[in-house]
N, C-alpha and C positions, 0 to 999 in steps of 0.2 A: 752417410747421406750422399746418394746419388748428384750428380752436377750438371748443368749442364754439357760441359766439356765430356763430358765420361758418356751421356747421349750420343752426341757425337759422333765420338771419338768410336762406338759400336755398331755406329749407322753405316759410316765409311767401312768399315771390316765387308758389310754386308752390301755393299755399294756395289753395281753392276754398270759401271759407264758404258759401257758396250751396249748396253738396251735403251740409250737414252735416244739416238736415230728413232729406232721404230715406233719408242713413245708420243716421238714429234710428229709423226705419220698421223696420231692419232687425235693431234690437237693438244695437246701436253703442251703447256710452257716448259722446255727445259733449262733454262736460266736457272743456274745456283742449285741445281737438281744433283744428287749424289747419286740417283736409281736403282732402288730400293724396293722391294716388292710390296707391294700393301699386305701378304701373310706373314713377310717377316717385319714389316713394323707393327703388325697386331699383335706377332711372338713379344716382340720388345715393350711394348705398349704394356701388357701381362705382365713381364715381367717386372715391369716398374712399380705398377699399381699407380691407385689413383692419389694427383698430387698438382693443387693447384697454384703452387706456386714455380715447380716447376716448368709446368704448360705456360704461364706467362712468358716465360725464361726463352725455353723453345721457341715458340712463336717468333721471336723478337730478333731471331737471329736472322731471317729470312729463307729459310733453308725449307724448300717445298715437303719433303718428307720429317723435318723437325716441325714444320706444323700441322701435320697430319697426324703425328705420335703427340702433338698439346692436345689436338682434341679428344684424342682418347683416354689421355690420362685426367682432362678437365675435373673437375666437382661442379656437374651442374646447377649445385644450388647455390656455390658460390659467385657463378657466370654475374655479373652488373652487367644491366643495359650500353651503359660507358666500353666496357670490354666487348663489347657485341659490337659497338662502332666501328670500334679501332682495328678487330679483326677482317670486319666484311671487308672494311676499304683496302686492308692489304693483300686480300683475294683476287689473284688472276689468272687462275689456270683452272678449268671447271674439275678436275677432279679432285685438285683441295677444297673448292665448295661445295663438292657432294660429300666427300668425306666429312668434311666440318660441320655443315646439316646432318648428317646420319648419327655419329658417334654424338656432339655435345648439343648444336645451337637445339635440335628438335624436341631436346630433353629439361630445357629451359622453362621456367613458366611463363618465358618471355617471347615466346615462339609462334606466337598466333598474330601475337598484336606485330610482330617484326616484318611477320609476310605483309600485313598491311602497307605497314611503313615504307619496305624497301621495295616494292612493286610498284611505287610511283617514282621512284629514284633513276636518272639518266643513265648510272654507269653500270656498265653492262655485266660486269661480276656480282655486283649488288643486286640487281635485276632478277640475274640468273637465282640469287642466294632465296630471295623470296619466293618461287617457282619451286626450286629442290627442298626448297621445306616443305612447301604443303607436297609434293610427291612423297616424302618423309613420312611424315605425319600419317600421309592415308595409307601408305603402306605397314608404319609400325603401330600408331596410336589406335589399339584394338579398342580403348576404352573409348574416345570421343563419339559424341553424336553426329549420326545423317545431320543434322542441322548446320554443323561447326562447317561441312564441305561445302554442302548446298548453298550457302550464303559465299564461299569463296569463289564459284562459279563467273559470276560478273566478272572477279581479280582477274580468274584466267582469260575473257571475253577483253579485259582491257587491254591484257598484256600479249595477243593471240597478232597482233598487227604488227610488231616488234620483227624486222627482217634480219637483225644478228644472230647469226646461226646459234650460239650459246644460250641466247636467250630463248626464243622458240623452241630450243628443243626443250630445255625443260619447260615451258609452258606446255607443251607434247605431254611432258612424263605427269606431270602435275594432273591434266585429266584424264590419261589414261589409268593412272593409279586412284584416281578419287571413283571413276567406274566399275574398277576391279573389288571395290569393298563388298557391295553386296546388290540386292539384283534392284533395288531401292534407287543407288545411286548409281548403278548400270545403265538405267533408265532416263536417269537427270544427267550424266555426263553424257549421254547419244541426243539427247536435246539440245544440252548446250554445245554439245559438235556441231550439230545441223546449224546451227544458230552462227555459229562461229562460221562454217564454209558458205555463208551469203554475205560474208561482211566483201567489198574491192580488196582485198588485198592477198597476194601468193604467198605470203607467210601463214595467214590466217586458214587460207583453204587449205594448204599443205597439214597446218598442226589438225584442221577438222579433219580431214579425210585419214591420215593417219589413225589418227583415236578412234574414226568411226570404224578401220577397219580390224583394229585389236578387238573395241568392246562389242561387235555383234560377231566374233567371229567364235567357231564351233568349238574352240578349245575354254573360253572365256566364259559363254553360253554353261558349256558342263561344270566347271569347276564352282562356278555359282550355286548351280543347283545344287548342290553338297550341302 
């Protein structure tokens, strides 16, 4: 049985501190960062299989690329609402929140009702956490309905006045992915963009004018039509 010390202890083999500067260039928190490639922790991810007690384990150590390898080893049906707490709030660096939304939170059954929840939350990784889900969601969940988005449109209207650069952007990624589904809600995210760039605020017009210019633009137009 694998440990966590033997996670670790495989991480650091593969540890590049020398790319930890550039990451920080990029908005990376590098605090406690070993710098680790997100291929070679999906290699080691694989390798591990999936194992929820583990991924508690990891998590807990505070090691940005150890909790990036829990979420991929999580059992999403295991995931409690309680653990969905206690992870967001220790989120602060947006690319363990996107990673943690893609690989486990979005796979949850708990994942609809959490963007609600944490979309009205101050803290700005939490914020951000409800944004990268629905971006999530409308990029992986083939099966959901046009309705599940369409009604989250207001969430991103509320969340669009938000001037932390963390947060906006994924409010950005959140409508431009809920557009990109299909020519249905192509049509509903370029409304609720217009809608969004008349609200006062330069976060708001920045995220509409963005989105507006992804979802009418000629490359997005074609791929629809498919």
């Amino acid at each position: 049985m694998i440990s966590t010390g033997d996670v670790l202890n495989k991480l650091r083999k593969k540890a590049r501190p020398d790319q930890l500067k550039g990451m920080a260039r990029y908005g990376i928190v590098i605090e406690k960062r070993l710098g680790v490639s997100v291929p070679e922790m999906r290699r080691l991810a694989k390798e591990l299989g999936k194992n929820h007690k583990l991924a508690l384990s990891l998590w807990k150590t505070g090691i940005p690329e150890a909790k990036i390898i829990a979420a991929m080893i999580d059992e999403p049906e295991k995931v409690t609402e309680n653990q969905m707490e206690d992870w967001v709030k220790d989120i602060n660096s947006w690319d363990v929140c996107d990673q943690v939304c893609m690989n486990l939170f979005e796979k949850t059954p708990l994942a609809w009702k959490k963007i609600r929840d944490w979309s009205k939350r101050e803290e700005e990784f939490v914020k951000r956490t409800a944004y990268s889900l629905i971006a999530c969601l409308a990029w992986h969940d083939k099966e959901a309905d046009d309705m599940k988005f369409i009604k989250l449109l207001p969430v991103i209207e509320f969340g669009a006045t938000d001037e932390r650069n963390f947060v906006k952007k994924a409010v950005n990624w959140a409508l431009r992915n809920i557009g990109k589904r299909n020519r249905k809600l192509n049509k509903a995210g370029i409304n609720a963009a217009r809608k969004i760039g008349r609200i006062n605020s330069k976060a708001a017009r920045w995220v509409a004018s963005d989105a507006i210019r992804e979802l009418t633009s000629d490359a997005v137009k074609k791929r629809l039509k498919k």
